[in-house]
mmCIF file of the C-alpha atoms, coordinates in Angstrom:
data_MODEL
# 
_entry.id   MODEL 
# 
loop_
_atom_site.group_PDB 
_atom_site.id 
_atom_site.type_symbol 
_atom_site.label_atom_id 
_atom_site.label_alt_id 
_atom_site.label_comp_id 
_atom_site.label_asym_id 
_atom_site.label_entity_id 
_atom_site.label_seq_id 
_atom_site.pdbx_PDB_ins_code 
_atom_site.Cartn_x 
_atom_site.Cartn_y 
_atom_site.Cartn_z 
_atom_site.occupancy 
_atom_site.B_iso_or_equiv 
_atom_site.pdbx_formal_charge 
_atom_site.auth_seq_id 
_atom_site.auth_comp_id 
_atom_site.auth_asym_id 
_atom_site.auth_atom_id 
_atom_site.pdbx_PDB_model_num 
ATOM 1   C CA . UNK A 1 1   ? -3.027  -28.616 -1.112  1.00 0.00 ? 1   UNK A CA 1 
ATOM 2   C CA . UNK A 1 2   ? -5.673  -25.825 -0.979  1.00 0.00 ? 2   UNK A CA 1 
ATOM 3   C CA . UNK A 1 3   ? -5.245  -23.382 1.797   1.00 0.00 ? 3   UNK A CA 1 
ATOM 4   C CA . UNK A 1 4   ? -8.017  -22.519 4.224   1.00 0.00 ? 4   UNK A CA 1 
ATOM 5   C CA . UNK A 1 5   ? -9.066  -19.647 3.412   1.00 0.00 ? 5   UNK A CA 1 
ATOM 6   C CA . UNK A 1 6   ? -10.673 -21.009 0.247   1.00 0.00 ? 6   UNK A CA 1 
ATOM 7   C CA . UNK A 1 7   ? -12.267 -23.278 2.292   1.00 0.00 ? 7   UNK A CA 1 
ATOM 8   C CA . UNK A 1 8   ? -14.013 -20.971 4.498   1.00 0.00 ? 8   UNK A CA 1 
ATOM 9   C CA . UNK A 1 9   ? -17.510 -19.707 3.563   1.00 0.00 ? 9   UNK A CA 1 
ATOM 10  C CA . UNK A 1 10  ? -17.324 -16.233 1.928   1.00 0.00 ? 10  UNK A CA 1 
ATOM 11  C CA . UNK A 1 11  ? -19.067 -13.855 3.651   1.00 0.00 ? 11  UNK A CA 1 
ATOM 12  C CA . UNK A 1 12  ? -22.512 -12.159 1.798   1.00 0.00 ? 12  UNK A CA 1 
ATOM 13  C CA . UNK A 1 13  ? -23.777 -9.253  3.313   1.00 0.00 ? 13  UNK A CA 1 
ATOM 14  C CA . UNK A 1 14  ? -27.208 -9.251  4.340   1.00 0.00 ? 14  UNK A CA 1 
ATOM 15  C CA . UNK A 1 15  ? -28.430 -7.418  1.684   1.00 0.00 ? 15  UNK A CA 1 
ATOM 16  C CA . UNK A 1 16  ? -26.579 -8.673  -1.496  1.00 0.00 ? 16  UNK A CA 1 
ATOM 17  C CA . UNK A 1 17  ? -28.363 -12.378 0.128   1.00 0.00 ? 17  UNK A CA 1 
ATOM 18  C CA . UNK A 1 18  ? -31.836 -10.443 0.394   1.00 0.00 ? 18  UNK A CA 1 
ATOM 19  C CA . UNK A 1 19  ? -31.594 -9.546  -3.068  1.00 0.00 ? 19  UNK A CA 1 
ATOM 20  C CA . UNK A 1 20  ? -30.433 -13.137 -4.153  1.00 0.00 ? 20  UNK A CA 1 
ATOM 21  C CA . UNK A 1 21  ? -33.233 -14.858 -2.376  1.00 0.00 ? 21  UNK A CA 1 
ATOM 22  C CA . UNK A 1 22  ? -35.676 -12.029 -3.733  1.00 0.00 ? 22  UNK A CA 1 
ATOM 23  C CA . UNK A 1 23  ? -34.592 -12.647 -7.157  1.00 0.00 ? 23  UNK A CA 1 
ATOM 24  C CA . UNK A 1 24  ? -35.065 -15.934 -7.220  1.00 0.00 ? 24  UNK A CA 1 
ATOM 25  C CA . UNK A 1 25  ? -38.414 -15.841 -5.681  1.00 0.00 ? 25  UNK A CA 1 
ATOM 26  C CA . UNK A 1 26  ? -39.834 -13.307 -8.444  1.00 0.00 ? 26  UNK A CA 1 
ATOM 27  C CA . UNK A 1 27  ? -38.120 -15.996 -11.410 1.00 0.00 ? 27  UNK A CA 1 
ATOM 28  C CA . UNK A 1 28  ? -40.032 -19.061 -9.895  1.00 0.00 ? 28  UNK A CA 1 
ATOM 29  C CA . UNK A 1 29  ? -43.141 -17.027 -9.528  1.00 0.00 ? 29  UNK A CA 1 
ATOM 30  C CA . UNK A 1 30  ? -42.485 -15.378 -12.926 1.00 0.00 ? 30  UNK A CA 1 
ATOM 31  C CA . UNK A 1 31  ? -42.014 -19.256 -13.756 1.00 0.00 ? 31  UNK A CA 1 
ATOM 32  C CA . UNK A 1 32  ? -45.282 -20.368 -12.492 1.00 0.00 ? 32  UNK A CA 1 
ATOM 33  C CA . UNK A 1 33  ? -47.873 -18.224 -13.902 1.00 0.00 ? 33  UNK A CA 1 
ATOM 34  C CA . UNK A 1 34  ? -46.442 -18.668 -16.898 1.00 0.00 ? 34  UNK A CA 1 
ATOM 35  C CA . UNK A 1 35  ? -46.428 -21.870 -16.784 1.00 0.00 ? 35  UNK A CA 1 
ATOM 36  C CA . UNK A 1 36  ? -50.133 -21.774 -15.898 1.00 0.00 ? 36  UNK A CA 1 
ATOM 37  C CA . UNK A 1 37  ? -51.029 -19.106 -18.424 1.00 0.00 ? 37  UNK A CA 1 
ATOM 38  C CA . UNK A 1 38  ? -49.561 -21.838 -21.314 1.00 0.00 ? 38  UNK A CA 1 
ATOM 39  C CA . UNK A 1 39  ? -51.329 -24.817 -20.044 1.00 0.00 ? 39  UNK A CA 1 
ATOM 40  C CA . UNK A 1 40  ? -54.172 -25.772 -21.867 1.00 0.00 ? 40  UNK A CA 1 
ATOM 41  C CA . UNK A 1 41  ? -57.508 -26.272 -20.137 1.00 0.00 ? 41  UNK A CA 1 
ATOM 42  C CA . UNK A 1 42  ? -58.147 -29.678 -20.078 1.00 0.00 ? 42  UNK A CA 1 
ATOM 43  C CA . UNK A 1 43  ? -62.182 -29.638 -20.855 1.00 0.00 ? 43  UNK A CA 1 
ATOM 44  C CA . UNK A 1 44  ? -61.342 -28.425 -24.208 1.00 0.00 ? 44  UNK A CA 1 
ATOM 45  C CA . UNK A 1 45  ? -59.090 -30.966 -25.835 1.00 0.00 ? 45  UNK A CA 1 
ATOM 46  C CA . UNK A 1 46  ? -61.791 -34.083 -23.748 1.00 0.00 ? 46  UNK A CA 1 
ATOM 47  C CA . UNK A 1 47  ? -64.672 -32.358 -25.485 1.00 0.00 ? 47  UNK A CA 1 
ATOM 48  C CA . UNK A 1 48  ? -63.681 -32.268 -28.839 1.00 0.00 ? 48  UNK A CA 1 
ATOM 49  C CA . UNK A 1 49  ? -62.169 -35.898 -28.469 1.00 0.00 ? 49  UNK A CA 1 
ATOM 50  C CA . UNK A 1 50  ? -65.899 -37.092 -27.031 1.00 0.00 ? 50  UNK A CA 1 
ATOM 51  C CA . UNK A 1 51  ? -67.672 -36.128 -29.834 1.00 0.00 ? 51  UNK A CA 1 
ATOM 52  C CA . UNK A 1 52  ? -69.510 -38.641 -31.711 1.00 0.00 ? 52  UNK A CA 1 
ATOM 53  C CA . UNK A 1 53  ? -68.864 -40.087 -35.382 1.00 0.00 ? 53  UNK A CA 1 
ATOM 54  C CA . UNK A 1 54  ? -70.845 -38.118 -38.095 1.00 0.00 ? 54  UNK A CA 1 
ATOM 55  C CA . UNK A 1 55  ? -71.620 -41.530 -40.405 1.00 0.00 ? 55  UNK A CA 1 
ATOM 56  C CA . UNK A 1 56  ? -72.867 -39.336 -42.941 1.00 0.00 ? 56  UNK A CA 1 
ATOM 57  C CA . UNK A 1 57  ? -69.079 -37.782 -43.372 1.00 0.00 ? 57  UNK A CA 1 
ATOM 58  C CA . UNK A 1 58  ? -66.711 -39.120 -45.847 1.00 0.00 ? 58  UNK A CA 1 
ATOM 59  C CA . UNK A 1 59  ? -63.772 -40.953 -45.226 1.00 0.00 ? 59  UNK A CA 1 
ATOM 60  C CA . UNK A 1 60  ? -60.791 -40.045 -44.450 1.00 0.00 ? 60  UNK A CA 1 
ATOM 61  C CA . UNK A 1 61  ? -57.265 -41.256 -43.965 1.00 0.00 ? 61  UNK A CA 1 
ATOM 62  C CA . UNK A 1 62  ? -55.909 -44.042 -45.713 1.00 0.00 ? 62  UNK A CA 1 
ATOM 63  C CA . UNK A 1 63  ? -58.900 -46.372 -45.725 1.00 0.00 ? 63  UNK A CA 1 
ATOM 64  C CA . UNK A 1 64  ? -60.748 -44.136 -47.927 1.00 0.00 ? 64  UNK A CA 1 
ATOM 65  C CA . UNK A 1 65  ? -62.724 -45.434 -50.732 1.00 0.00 ? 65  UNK A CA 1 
ATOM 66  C CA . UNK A 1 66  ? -64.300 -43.127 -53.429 1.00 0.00 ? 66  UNK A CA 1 
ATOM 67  C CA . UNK A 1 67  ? -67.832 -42.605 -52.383 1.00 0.00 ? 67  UNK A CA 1 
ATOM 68  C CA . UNK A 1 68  ? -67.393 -44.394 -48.756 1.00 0.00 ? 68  UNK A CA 1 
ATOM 69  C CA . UNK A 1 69  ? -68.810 -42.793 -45.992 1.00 0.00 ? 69  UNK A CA 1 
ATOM 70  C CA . UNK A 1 70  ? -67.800 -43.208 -42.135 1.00 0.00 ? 70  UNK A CA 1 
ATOM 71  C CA . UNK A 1 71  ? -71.230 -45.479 -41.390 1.00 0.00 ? 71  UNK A CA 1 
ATOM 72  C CA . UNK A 1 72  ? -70.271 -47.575 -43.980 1.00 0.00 ? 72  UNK A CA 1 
ATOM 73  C CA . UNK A 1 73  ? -67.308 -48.850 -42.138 1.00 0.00 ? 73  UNK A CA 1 
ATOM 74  C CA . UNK A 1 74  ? -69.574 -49.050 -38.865 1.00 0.00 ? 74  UNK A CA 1 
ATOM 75  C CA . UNK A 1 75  ? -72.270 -51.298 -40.748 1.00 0.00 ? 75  UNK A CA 1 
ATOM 76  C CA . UNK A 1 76  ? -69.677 -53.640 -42.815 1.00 0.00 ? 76  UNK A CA 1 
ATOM 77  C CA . UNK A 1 77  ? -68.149 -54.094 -39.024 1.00 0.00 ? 77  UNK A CA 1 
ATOM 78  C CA . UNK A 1 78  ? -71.169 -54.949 -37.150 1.00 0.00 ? 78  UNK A CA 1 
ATOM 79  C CA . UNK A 1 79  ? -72.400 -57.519 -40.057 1.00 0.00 ? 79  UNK A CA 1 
ATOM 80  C CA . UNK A 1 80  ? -68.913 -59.100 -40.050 1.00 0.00 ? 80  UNK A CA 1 
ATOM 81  C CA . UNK A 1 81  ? -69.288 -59.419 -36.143 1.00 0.00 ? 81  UNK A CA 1 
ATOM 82  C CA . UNK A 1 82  ? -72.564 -60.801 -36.786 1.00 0.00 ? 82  UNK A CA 1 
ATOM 83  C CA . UNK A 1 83  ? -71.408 -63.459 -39.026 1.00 0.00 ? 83  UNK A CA 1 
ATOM 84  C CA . UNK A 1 84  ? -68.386 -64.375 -37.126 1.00 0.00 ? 84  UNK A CA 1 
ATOM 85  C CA . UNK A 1 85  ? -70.585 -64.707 -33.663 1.00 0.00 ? 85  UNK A CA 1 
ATOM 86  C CA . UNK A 1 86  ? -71.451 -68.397 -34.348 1.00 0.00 ? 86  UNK A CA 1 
ATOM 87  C CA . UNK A 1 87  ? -67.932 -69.928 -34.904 1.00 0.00 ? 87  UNK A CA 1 
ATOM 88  C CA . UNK A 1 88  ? -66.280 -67.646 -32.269 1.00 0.00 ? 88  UNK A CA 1 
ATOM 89  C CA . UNK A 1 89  ? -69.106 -68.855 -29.225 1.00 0.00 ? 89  UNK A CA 1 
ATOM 90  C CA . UNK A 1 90  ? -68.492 -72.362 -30.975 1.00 0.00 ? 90  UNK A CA 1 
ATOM 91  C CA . UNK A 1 91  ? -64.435 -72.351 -30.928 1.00 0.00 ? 91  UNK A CA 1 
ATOM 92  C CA . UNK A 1 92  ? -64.661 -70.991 -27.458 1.00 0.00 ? 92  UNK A CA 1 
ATOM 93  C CA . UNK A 1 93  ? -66.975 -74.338 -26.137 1.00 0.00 ? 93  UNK A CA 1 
ATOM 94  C CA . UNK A 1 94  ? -64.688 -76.219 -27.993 1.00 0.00 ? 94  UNK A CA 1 
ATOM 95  C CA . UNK A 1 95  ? -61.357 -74.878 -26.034 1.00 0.00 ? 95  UNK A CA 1 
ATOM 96  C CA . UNK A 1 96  ? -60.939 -76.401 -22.157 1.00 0.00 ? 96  UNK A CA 1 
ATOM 97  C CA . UNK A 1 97  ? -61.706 -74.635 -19.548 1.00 0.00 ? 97  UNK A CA 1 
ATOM 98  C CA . UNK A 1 98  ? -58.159 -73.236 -17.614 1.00 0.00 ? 98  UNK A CA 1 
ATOM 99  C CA . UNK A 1 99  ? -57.634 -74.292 -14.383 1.00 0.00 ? 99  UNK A CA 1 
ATOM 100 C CA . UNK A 1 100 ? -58.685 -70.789 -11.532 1.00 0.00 ? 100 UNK A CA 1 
ATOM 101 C CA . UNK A 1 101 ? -55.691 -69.037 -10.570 1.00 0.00 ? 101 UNK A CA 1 
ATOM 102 C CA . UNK A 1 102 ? -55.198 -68.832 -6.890  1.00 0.00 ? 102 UNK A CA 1 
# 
């Protein structure tokens, strides 16, 4: 069994606890700006991710043909959309109506 006088609080002086609690202020402050300093600034990385497609680019990636540009892609899409319009509006008559959701 322990005795009590481990169990009783050890005694700081005043000072030593000053310096503790000062310490520790200055490492979370320390802590902070540079945690600020490193952030990146979010307008930047929104920006370049709202520019729009160059179609006169080339691809890139994987999907890449020889000689393909980016509007390519963009006009073989939109005429496959427009081709596939008819039977999608007709397949969706076609299917019942589901019952509202309450």
């Amino acid at each position: 069994m322990p005795s009590i006088a481990c169990l009783t609080p050890t005694r700081i002086s005043r000072q030593a606890l000053t310096r503790r609690v000062a310490a520790c202020a200055v490492a979370m402050g320390m802590s902070l700006a540079l945690g600020v300093l490193a952030a990146d600034k979010p307008g930047v990385e929104q920006a370049a991710q709202s520019e729009p497609m160059k179609p006169d680019e080339p691809m890139v990636g994987q999907m890449k043909k020889k000689g393909m540009m980016k509007g390519d892609m963009k006009k073989a899409a939109e005429k496959k959309d427009r081709e596939m319009r008819p039977m999608i509006e007709k397949e969706e008559r076609s299917m019942p109506q589901s019952p509202a959701k309450k």
